[in-house]
MARKE-58132 format. One record per residue (C-alpha): z, x, y; residue in three letters. Coordinates in steps of 0.2 Angstrom, whole numbers, plus 5000, padded with zeros to 4 digits. Example, Ala and Ser with C-alpha at 12.3 -4.5 7.8 and 13.67 -1.06 7.14 Angstrom:
BEGIN
503950624978ala
503650684995ser
! end
This chain:
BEGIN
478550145060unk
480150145051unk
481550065059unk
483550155058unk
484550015053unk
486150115054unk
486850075072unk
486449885069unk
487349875053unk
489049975062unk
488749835073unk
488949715059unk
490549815049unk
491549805066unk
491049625071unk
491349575052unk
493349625053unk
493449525070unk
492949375062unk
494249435045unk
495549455057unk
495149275065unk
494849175049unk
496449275044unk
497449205058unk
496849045057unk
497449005040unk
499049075044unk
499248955059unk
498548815045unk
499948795036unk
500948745053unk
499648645059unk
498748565045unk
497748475055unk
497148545070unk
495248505068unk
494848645085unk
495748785074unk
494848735058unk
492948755066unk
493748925072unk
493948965056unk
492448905049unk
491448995064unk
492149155060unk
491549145039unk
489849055045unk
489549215057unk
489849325041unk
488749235031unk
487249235043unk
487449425049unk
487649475027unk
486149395023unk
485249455038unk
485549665031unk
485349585013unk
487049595009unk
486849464996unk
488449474989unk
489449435002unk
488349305009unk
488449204995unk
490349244990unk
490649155009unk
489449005006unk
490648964994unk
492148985006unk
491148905020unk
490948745007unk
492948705006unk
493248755024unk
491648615027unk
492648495017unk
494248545026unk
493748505043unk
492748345038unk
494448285032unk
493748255013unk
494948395008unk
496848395014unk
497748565019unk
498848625005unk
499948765001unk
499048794987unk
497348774996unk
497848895008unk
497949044996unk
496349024988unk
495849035007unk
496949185008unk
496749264992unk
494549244992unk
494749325011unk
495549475002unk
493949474990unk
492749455005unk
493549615014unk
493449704996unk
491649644997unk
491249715015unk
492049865012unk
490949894995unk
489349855005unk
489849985016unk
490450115005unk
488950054992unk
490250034978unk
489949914965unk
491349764967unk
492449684955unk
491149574950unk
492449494938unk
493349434952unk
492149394964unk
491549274947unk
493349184944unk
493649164965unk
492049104967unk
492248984953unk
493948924959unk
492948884977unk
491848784966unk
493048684957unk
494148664974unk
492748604981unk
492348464964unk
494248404967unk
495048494955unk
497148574962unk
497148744965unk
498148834954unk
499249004962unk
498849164957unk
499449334959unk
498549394978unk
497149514976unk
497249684986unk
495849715001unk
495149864991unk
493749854978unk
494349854960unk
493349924946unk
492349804934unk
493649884918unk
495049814926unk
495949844909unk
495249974903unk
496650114898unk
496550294907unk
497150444900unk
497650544916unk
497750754916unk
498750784933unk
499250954938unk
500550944952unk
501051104962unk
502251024976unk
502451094992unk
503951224993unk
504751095008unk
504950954996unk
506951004991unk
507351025011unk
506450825014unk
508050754999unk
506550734986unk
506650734969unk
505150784958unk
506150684943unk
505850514953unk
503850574953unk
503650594934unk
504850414935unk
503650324946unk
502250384934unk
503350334917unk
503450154926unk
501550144929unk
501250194912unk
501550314897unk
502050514901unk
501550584886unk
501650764889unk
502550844905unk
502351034905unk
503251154917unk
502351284926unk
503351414932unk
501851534937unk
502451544955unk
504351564952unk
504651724964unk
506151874957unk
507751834959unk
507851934976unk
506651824984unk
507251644976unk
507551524990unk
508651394981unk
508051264994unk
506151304991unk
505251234977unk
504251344967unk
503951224952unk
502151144945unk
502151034933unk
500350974921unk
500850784916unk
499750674904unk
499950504909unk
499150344899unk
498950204907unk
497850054914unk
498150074931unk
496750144941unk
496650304950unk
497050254966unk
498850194962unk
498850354951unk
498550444968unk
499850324978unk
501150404969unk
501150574979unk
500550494996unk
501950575004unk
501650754998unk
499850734993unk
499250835010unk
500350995007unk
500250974988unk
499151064975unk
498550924967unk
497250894953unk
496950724944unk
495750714929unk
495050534922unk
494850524905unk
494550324899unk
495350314882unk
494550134879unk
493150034885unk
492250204890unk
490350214892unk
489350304880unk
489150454889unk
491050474890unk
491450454872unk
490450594865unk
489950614847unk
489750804851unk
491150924842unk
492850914848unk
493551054859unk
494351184853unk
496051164859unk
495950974856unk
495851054835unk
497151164839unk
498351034845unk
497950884832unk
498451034818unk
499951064824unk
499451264827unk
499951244845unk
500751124856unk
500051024869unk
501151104884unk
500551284876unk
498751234876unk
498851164897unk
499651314901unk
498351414893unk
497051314902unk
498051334918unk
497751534914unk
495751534912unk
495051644926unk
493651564937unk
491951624936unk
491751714953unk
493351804948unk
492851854930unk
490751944937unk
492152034952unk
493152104938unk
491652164929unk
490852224946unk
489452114942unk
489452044961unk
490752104977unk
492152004981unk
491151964999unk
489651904989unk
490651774977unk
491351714996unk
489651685002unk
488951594988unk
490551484987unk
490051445005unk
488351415001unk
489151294990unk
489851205002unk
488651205015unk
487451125003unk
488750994995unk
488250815003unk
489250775017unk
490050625021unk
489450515038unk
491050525047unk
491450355055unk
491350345074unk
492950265082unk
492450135093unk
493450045106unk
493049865119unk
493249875135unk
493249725147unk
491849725158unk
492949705172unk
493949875171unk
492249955169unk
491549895188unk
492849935192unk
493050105187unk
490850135194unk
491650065211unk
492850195210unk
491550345206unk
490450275220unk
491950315232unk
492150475226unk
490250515229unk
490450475247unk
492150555247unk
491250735241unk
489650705254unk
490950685267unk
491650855262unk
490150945260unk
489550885279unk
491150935284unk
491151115278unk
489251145282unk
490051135301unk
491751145300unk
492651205315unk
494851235315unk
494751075329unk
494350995314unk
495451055302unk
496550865303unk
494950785296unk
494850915283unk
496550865279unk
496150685280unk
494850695268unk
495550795254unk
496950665255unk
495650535252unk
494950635236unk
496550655229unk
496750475230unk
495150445223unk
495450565208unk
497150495203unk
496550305204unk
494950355194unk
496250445182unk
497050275181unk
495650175175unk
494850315165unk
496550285155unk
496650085157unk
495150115147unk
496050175131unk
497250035134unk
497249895121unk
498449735120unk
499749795106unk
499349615099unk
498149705089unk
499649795081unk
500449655077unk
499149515071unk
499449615053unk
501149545050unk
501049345050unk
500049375034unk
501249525028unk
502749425032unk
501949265022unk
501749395008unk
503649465007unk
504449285009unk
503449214993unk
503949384984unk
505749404991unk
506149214987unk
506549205005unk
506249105019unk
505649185033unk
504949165051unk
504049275062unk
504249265079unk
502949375091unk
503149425112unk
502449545122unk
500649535112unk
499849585128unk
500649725132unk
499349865135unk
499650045123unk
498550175121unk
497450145108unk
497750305099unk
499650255098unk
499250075091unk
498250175077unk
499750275074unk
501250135075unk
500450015061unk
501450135048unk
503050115056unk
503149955062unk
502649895043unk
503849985036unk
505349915049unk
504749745045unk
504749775026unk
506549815030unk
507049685038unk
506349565025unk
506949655010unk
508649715016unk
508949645031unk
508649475028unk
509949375015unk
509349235001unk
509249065007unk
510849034995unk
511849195003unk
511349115024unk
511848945018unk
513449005012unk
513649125026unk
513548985039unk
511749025045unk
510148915042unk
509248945027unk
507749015035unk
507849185044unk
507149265056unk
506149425063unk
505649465079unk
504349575084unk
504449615105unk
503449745116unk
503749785135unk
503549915147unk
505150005152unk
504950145166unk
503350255161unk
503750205142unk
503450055131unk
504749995120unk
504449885103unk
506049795095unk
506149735078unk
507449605076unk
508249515062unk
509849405059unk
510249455043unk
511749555037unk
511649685047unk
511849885041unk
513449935028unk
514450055037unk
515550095022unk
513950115010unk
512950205021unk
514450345023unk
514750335004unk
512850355001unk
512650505014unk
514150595005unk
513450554987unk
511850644992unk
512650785002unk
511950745019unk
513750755026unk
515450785020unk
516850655018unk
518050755033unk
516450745045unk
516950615059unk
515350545063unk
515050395078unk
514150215073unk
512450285081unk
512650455070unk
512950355053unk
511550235055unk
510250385058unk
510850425041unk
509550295036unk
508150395041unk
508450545032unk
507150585019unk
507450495000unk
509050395007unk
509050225001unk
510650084999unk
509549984988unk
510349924971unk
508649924962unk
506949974969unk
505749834971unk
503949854974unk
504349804992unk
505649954997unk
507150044988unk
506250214986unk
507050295002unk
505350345009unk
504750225020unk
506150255034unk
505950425034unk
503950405036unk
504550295053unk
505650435062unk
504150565058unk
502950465065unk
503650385079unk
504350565084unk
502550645081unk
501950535095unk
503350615107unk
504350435103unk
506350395099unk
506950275087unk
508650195091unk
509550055082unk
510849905086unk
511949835071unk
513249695068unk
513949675052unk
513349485047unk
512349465062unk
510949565062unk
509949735067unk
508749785080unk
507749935078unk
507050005095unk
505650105097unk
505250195113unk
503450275115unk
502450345128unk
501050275136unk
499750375130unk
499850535120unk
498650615134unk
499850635149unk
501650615147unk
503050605161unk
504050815161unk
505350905171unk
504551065178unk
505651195177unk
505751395180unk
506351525169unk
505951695178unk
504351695184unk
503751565172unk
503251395170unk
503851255157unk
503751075155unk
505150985146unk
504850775141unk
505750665151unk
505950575136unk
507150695129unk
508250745144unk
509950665145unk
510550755160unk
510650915168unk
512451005172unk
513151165180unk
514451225170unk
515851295175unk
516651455167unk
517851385155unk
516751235148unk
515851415139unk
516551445123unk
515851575111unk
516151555090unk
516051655077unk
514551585067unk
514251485081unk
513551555093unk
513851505110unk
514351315114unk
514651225128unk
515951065132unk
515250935138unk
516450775142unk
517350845126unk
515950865114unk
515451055109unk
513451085111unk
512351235106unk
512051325121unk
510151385122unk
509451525135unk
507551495134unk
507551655142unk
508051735125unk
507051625114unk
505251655123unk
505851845126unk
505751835146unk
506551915161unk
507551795167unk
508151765185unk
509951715179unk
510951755165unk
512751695169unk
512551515163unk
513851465178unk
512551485190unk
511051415179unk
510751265174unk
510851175158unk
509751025151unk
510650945137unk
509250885127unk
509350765111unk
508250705097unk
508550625081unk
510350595086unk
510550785090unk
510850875107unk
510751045113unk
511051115128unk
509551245137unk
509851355151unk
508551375164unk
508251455182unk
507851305190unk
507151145190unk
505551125200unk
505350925198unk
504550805190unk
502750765187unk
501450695176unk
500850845165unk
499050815154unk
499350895136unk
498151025128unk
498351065110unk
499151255106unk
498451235088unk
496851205093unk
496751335108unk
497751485103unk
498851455086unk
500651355085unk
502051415092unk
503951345086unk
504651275102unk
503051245111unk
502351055109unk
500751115119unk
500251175134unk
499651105152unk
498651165168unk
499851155183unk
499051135201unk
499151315204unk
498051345189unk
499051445178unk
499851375161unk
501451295159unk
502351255140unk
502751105137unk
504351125126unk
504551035108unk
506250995109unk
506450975088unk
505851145087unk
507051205101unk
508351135089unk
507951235074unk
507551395080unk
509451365088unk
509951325070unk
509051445062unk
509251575075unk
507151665074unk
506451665092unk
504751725095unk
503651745111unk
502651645119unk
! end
C-alpha cells in the first residue's frame, strides 16, 4: 500500500521556516550577545531539527548543506570558535542559501549548485580556522546554475491605460531596463492609438517591443514592471546568447526575418512590428470558415482544462490550544441554549413568554461570545510582522554606511492574520524610508549634535476598535520647502495653492514622487510610498504622519481589526439602508442656510469652520427617493480620506454597529461607491459606502444606481 507523503512533507515546509525564522533571530541577537551559551544551542536546535526532518523525506541537499552550518555552530557554543562579525554573516548569508534550498525542494527546482559549493566550502574552511572573508549577501530565491550566462530578452509591453493618471513614466521603465543591461532595440507600437475624437490625453494607449541583453536573470527582468505587471500586457521571451545548451543553439537555418535584418533589407523595429501583425491560428481556419468562432473557444478551453495545474498552497494558521477549549466550551453552551428553546416552544404558553425572552437573551450572548473567539482564532501577535526587520534593518545599515538601531514594542499585540499578511509591504517600505532618507550619516548626526547611531522604532497598540502601528525615526525629519518645490515641478499642485503641513507631507504619497538626489537600490524611485497608502487604504486603513525639521518623523498607521467585520454608522436615506466606516467619519453637522454656497464648476459646497467642502446627496448618487432634500434639515457626514473631505447628506442616522462585510464583486459586480455589502438584523441588505469612491464620483460627477 502506497503511502501519501504530501501532508507530512507541508508539515515539514511550515516547521522548516519556524526553525529559519529562529536560527535567523538568534544570530541577530548574537552579535549583541556573543556569548549567551542558552541562545547559541537555540540556534543550533533550530538547524539540527532541519537537518533531521531533510534527511528523513530525502532532502539530501539540504541535509547536508546544514551539517555543514550545524559544524560551526557546534564549534561556536563549545567555545573552540569566538562570535565574530565576520562569522556572523557566513551564518547569515548560508541561512539565505538554506531557505533557497528549501524552497527548491519544494518547488523541485534545481539550486545554485555553485553556491551551495562556495558556501559550503567557506563552512568548511571556517570551521579549519581559517577568517571569514565578507561577501556580497545571497538573496533567499534560488539562482540558476549560469549565473553569468548573457540573455537576450524579447519584451513586449502594452501598459495599462492608468499608468499617466498614477505620475509614471514609461521613459524611467526602458531606463531601469538600460541600467540592468543593454536596450538594443525599442520599438513603438501604436496599434491601439484611438482617432483623435476619442484620445484621452491622460490615457495611455502606447506598447512598446524592447530587446534587452543582459546577464541578469528573468526574474529581475520581471521586477521591473511589478507595479504594473498585473493590469499590463506583458510578454518576455528568453533567448541565452551565451553559455546556452545545445538545443538552444541550433545549427538549423536561420529564420527568415533574422536574414532580412542582418542584410540590411529591413530593420529590426519593422520586423517586431510585423511579427506583432501575425494573426493566430484559430483566427486565420475562422477567416477561412474552416472552424466557427464558438468551436476555436472550445477547443482553447480544452486547452486549458488539460494544461497541468498547479497544487495551490493551503494557508495555514496555529492556534493556542487554550482559545480552542475554550471556544468547544462555548458551543456546548449554545447546544443547551437551543434544547432549552426547543422544550420551550414544544409547550410554550404567553405565561411564559418572560422565559422565552430570557432565553433568547442568553442565545444572543452565546452567539456574540462564540463570534468573539471564532475571530480570536484569526488573531496572531503582530510580532510575526515585525521579526522580518532586525535582519532588514542589519542589511540597510551596512549598505547605507549608517549606524542604526531597531527598537521593537507592542510585538504581542493580536491582528488579524489576514492583515499581518497584507502590512509586511508597507511597513518595509516605511522602514526602508526611514533608513535611507530619514536617517542622516553618522558624520551629518555627529555634527548635528546627535549620537552617531540612529534610531527606528517600530510600535503597535490597540486604540478604540483599531490598531495603530508607528514608525519612528530621529533623523532629519521631512523638507517642507523641497517637497512643495518638488509637488509643483511635477504638477501635483500649483505654486498659488495654500496648502497646511498635513496636506504637503501627503504629497509624499502620491504616485512616482521622490525627494531623492540619486536612486539607490534601496529607495529613490517614488514607488514605494505610494505602494503603502494603496495598501494600507485597501485594508479600510489611514496613513497619518508627524514631522520635525532635524528631529524626526513618525508615520502612523491606523488599521482595523480584522477585515471581516468593521465598526459603521447606520444611516437612512429614503427607505434605504447604508453603512458608512467609522473610520472615515469626522463628524456630523446640520447646516444652516447660509453655510450652502453653490459655484459655478463647482457644484454645491458647504462651509465648514471656514473651509469649503463638496456637498454630496447620496440621494442623487445611488438615484433614490429621498426623505429630505433641503440640506438644512438633513444631515451631513463630513468624511475624509487621503487628506480629502467631503461632505454626504443623509435622512438620518440610525447608529452604530458592528457590520460583517460580504464581497459586491464576488456577489453581484462592483459598484463605484459601494465597499460591499452587509445583512442587517432585519434581513435586508445595507451598502457599506467606499468613501474613495464617493470622492471621485464627486470629482468626476458619474453616478450610478445601486
Amino acid at each position: 500500500m502506497s503511502t501519501d507523503l504530501s501532508h507530512f512533507k507541508d508539515a515539514f515546509f511550515e516547521e522548516s521556516q519556524e526553525h529559519l525564522t529562529t536560527i535567523e533571530e538568534g544570530l541577530l541577537q548574537l552579535e549583541q550577545r556573543p556569548g549567551d551559551i542558552d541562545l547559541l544551542n537555540r540556534i543550533f536546535r533550530g538547524a539540527h531539527s532541519i537537518k533531521g526532518n531533510s534527511g528523513m523525506f530525502g532532502f539530501t541537499a539540504v541535509s547536508q548543506f546544514t551539517h555543514k552550518m550545524e559544524s560551526v555552530l557546534d564549534q561556536l557554543r563549545s567555545s573552540q570558535m569566538v562570535v565574530t562579525v565576520e562569522v556572523t554573516d557566513l551564518l547569515l548569508q548560508s541561512l539565505d542559501c538554506l531557505k533557497a534550498l528549501i524552497d527548491c525542494a519544494k518547488s523541485g527546482e534545481a539550486p545554485n549548485d555553485e553556491l551551495v559549493s562556495a558556501l559550503g566550502a567557506r563552512l568548511e574552511a571556517c570551521q579549519n580556522g581559517a577568517t571569514p572573508t565578507k561577501t556580497v549577501a545571497v538573496t533567499a530565491a534560488p539562482v540558476p546554475s549560469h549565473a553569468t550566462q548573457e540573455h537576450h530578452y524579447t519584451i513586449t509591453w502594452g501598459p495599462p491605460q492608468y499608468l499617466f493618471q498614477r505620475g509614471l513614466d514609461p521613459a524611467q521603465f526602458i531606463k531601469e531596463l538600460g541600467e540592468l543591461g543593454r536596450v538594443k532595440i525599442a520599438s513603438l507600437d501604436t496599434s491601439r492609438l484611438p482617432g483623435l475624437k476619442e484620445l484621452d490625453p491622460e490615457q495611455c494607449y502606447l506598447g512598446w517591443t524592447l530587446e534587452v541583453e543582459t546577464v541578469k536573470e528573468l526574474k529581475v527582468i520581471e521586477a521591473v514592471f511589478d507595479f504594473v505587471r498585473d493590469d499590463s500586457t506583458l510578454t518576455i521571451v528568453d533567448r541565452p546568447t551565451s553559455g546556452a545548451p545545445a538545443s538552444a543553439m541550433s545549427d538549423g537555418p536561420k529564420p527568415l526575418g533574422e536574414i532580412l535584418v542582418e542584410s540590411g533589407i529591413v530593420s529590426q523595429s519593422e520586423l517586431n512590428q510585423a511579427l506583432s501583425q501575425q494573426k493566430r491560428v484559430g483566427e486565420i481556419l475562422v477567416e477561412q470558415k474552416a472552424a466557427t468562432l464558438e468551436q476555436i473557444s472550445e477547443a482553447l478551453k480544452k486547452q486549458s482544462d488539460n494544461a497541468p495545474a498547479k497544487k495551490a498552497e493551503t494557508p495555514s494558521i496555529r492556534v493556542d490550544t487554550v482559545k480552542i477549549d475554550r471556544l468547544i466550551n462555548l458551543v456546548g453552551e449554545l447546544v443547551i441554549t437551543q434544547s432549552m428553546l426547543s422544550d420551550l416552544g414544544s409547550r410554550f404558553e404567553m405565561s411564559q413568554l418572560p422565559v422565552l425572552l430570557e432565553r433568547v437573551a442568553q442565545l444572543e450572548r452565546n452567539t456574540r461570545e462564540i463570534q468573539e473567539r471564532v475571530m480570536g482564532i484569526r488573531m496572531v501577535p503582530i510580532g510575526n510582522a515585525f521579526s522580518r526587520f532586525p535582519r532588514l534593518v542589519r542589511d540597510l545599515s551596512g549598505k547605507a554606511g549608517k549606524k542604526i538601531h531597531l527598537i521593537l514594542s507592542g510585538e504581542e499585540t493580536e491582528l488579524d492574520k489576514t492583515v499581518i499578511e497584507s502590512i509586511g509591504d508597507p511597513l518595509t517600505h516605511l522602514v526602508r524610508n526611514s533608513a535611507d532618507h530619514g536617517l542622516e550619516t553618522p558624520a551629518e548626526r555627529l555634527a548635528a549634535g546627535k549620537p552617531e547611531q540612529g534610531i527606528i522604532r517600530l510600535n503597535a497598540f490597540h486604540e478604540g476598535g483599531n490598531i495603530c502601528i508607528t514608525v519612528e525615526d530621529d533623523g532629519r525629519g521631512l523638507n517642507r520647502e523641497k517637497i512643495l518645490a518638488k509637488g509643483v515641478k511635477q504638477g501635483l499642485i500649483a505654486e498659488s495653492d495654500k496648502l497646511s503641513d498635513e496636506q504637503i507631507w501627503m504629497l509624499i504619497f502620491k504616485p512616482g514622487f521622490s525627494t531623492a538626489d540619486k536612486v539607490t537600490d534601496v529607495s529613490g524611485r517614488g514607488v514605494g510610498m505610494d505602494v503603502v497608502k494603496r495598501n494600507i487604504e485597501g485594508l479600510g486603513g489611514t496613513v497619518s504622519i508627524k514631522t520635525t525639521a532635524g528631529k524626526g518623523t513618525t508615520f502612523t498607521l491606523k488599521l482595523p481589526l480584522t477585515l471581516a467585520i468593521i465598526e459603521g454608522m447606520t444611516v437612512r436615506v429614503g427607505k434605504d439602508t447604508y453603512i458608512v466606516p467609522l473610520l472615515s467619519i469626522l463628524e456630523s453637522i446640520q447646516p444652516k442656510r447660509e453655510m450652502i454656497k453653490t459655484i459655478v464648476g463647482k457644484g454645491e459646497l458647504v462651509n465648514v469652520r471656514g473651509i469649503y467642502l463638496p456637498l454630496m446627496r447620496l440621494y442623487d448618487v445611488f438615484r433614490l427617493e429621498p426623505e429630505l432634500s433641503d440640506p438644512t434639515k438633513a444631515i451631513l457626514l463630513i468624511l475624509e480620506t487621503e487628506g480629502e473631505r467631503v461632505a454626504v447628506m443623509v435622512d438620518e442616522i440610525l447608529g452604530q454597529q458592528q457590520v460583517v462585510i460580504k464581497s459586491m464583486e464576488q456577489n453581484f459586480r462592483k459598484i463605484e461607491g459601494v465597499a460591499g455589502a452587509t445583512i442587517l438584523g432585519d434581513g435586508t441588505v445595507g451598502f457599506i459606502l467606499d468613501v474613495r469612491g464617493l470622492l471621485n464620483i464627486s470629482r468626476n460627477g458619474t453616478a450610478q444606481a445601486a
